[in-house]
C-alpha positions, -999 to 999 in steps of 0.1 A, spaced: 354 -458 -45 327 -487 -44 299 -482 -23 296 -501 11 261 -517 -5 285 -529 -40 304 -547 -16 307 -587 -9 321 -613 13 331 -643 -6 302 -660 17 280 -635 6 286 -641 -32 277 -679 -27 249 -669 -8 235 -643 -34 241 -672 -62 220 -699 -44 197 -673 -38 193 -660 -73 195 -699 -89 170 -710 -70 143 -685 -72 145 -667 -102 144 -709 -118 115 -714 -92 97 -683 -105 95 -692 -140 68 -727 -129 53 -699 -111 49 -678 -136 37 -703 -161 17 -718 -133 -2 -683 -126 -10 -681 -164 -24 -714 -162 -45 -710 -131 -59 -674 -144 -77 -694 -171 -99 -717 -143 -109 -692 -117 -98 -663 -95 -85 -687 -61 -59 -706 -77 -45 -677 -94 -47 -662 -56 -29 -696 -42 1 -696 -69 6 -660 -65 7 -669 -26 28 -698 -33 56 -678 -53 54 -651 -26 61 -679 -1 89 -690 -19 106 -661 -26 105 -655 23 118 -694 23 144 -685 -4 154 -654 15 154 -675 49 176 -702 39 198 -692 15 207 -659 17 198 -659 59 176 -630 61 142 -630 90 115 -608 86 103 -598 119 71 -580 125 59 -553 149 24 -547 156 -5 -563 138 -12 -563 103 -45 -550 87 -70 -575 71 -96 -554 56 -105 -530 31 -80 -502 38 -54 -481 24 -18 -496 37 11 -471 29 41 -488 31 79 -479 26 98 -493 -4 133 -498 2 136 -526 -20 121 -556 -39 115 -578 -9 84 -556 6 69 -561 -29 73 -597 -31 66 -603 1 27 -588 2 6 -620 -12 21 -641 17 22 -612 41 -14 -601 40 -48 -621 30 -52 -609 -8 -40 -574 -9 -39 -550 -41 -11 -534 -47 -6 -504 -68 19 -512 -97 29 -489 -119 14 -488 -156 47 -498 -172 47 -533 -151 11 -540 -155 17 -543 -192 48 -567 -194 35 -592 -216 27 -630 -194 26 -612 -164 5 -583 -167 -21 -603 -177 -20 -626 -147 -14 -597 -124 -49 -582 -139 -66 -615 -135 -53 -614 -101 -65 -580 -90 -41 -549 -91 -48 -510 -92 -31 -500 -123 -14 -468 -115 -10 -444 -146 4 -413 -137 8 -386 -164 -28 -396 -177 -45 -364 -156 -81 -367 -140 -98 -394 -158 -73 -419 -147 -68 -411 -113 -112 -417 -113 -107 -452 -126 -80 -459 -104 -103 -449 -77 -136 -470 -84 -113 -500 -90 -99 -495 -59 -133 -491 -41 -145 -523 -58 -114 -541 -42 -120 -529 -8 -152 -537 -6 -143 -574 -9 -122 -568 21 -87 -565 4 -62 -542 17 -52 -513 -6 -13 -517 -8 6 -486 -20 40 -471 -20 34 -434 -15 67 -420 -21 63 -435 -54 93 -457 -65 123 -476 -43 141 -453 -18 172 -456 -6 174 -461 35 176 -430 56 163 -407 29 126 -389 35 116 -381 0 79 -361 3 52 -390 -2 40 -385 -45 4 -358 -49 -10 -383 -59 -14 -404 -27 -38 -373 -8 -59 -376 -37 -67 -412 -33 -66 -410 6 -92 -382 0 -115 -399 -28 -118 -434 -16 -124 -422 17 -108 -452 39 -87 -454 70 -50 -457 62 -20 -482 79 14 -471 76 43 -497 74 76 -487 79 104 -508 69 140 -511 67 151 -536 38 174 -511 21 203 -520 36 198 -560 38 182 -563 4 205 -546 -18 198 -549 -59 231 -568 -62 241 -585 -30 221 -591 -9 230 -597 29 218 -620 62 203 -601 93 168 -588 100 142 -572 83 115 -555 101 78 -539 94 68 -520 115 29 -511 116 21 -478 128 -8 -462 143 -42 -467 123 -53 -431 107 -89 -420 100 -102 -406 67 -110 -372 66 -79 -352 74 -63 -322 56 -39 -331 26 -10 -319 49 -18 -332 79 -21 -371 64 10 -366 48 30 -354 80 16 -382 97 24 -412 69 56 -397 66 68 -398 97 51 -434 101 67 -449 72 103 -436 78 100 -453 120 127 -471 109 151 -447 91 181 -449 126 
């Protein structure tokens, strides 16, 4: 039996085809324009990233009819944002959603060729996971470097995509940079699993949700507790 997700309206296959023609097309001049600008300096890379980012909300607007809607106010400074990852769109969305952010990526992405390189220029926190203590102490002074410019730390702390309504426990990994860079952390909850499927993709709402801001300092259980529950607000 076909899942309810692996489903489509004939609307919805037209829609998903505009939608796929028009910004995977429009992301290859992005692409090509972000190697360009990481050559000349560090704010037009910033500005094309923006740009695609921007392109990728207007694509989801009006061709596939999907509104982001936001509750609460989103951080601008050098913090740790934990957000949930239902699907690609979150991870798209964050140049245009918050002034400069770093995101975590995963090693494996930070090394596709073209991209990798740009993403680098740009300024990312490479995560490498099975490489033990001396990685996760790079990670952490990059990281440090980044928020003192004032850019919010964007992670994922359950790790990878996950699908809506589960509450996987957030990866160990995400105590130990809560505890070693020392900053004040946002959780985001959000509920794009259901909208933004990998295949087709529906119209509706997306929301984010910002939760209460959370101090350094805690106990490893205690933060976790309290980002999980923030980050899974949405999970009705």
């Amino acid at each position: 039996m076909a899942r309810k997700e692996d489903t489509a309206t004939a609307a919805d296959v037209v829609r998903n085809l505009a939608f796929y023609a028009a910004f995977y097309f429009g992301t290859v001049f992005f692409v090509l324009g972000a190697m360009v600008a990481a050559f000349i300096a560090d704010e037009p890379l910033r500005r094309v990233v923006r740009g695609w980012s921007a392109y990728h909300r207007m694509c989801a607007r009006y061709l596939l009819g999907l509104k982001l809607r936001i509750e609460g106010e989103l951080p601008d400074e050098g913090l740790i944002v934990a957000m949930k990852h239902e699907s690609f769109y979150e991870a798209i969305d964050l140049p245009v959603l918050m002034n400069h952010p770093a995101p975590f990526p995963k090693a494996e992405l930070a090394r596709l060729p073209g991209w990798g390189w740009a993403a680098r220029r740009y300024g990312i926190v490479v995560v490498e996971r099975d490489e033990g203590a001396k990685a996760l102490r790079a990670m952490v002074a990059n990281a440090k470097v980044f928020a003192g410019k004032g850019r919010p730390l964007v992670i994922f702390p359950e790790g990878t995509r996950v699908p809506h309504g589960k509450q996987p426990g957030l990866q160990a990994g995400f105590a130990g940079v809560y505890k070693l860079l020392g900053l004040p952390v946002v959780p985001i909850a959000v509920n794009s699993g259901p909208l933004y499927h990998r295949r087709w993709k529906r119209p509706g709402t997306i929301t984010m949700r910002v939760g209460e801001r959370i101090e350094p300092g805690l106990p490893r259980a205690e933060i976790e507790a309290r980002v999980l529950q923030a980050i899974n607000a949405l999970n009705d």
